[in-house]
N, C-alpha and C positions, 0 to 999 in steps of 0.2 A: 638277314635276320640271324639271330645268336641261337645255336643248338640247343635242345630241350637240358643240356646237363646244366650250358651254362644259362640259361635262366630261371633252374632250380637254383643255381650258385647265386646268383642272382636275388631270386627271391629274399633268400638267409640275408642275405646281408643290405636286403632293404634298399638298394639301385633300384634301376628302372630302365623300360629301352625304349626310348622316343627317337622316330624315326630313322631307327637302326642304328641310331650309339647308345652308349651303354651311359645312362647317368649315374651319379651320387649324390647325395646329400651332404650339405656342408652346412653345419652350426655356425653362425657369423659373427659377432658382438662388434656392436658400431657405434661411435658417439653418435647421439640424437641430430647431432648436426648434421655428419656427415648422410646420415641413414634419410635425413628432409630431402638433403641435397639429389640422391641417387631417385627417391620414390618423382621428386620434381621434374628429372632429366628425362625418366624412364615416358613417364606421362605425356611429355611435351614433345618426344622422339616416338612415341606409340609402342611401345613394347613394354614387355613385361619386365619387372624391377632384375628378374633373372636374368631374361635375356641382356640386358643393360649391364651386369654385373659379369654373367660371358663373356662377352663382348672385349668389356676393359681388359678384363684378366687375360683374356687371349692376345688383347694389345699390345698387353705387356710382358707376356711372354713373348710376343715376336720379337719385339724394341731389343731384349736381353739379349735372347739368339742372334739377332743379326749384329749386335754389338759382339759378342763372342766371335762370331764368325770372321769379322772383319780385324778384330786386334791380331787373330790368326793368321789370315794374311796378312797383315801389316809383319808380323814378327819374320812368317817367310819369306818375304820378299825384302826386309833388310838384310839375311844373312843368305837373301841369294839362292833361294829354294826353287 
């Protein structure tokens, strides 16, 4: 659980703490289509249009990272690191 300073810091800036991480809010703007698409998937997978949208974003965050990771080793190990 986050100290009483940081969830005065907290409060100000309009986060939240659900089961002990720290949330934000994020303004989104989505084409209609895409925005059916996400509310369809979320419904049909049981969770919330959030947690769905989580989800991806942390997906693809991983995909990047591990791509990052892996051209690194590729580079080290052609010049024999």
């Amino acid at each position: 659980m986050a100290s009483k300073a940081v969830q005065a810091t907290l409060k100000r800036n309009a986060s939240k703490i659900i089961g002990g991480n720290i949330m934000s809010a994020l303004s989104l703007r989505l084409p209609e289509s895409i925005h059916r698409h996400i509310r369809e998937i979320a419904k049909k997978e049981g969770v919330s249009i959030d947690q769905f949208i989580s989800s991806a974003v942390s997906e693809k965050i991983s995909a990047l990272m591990t791509e990052d990771y892996l051209e690194k080793r590729a580079t080290r190990a052609k010049i024999g690191l």
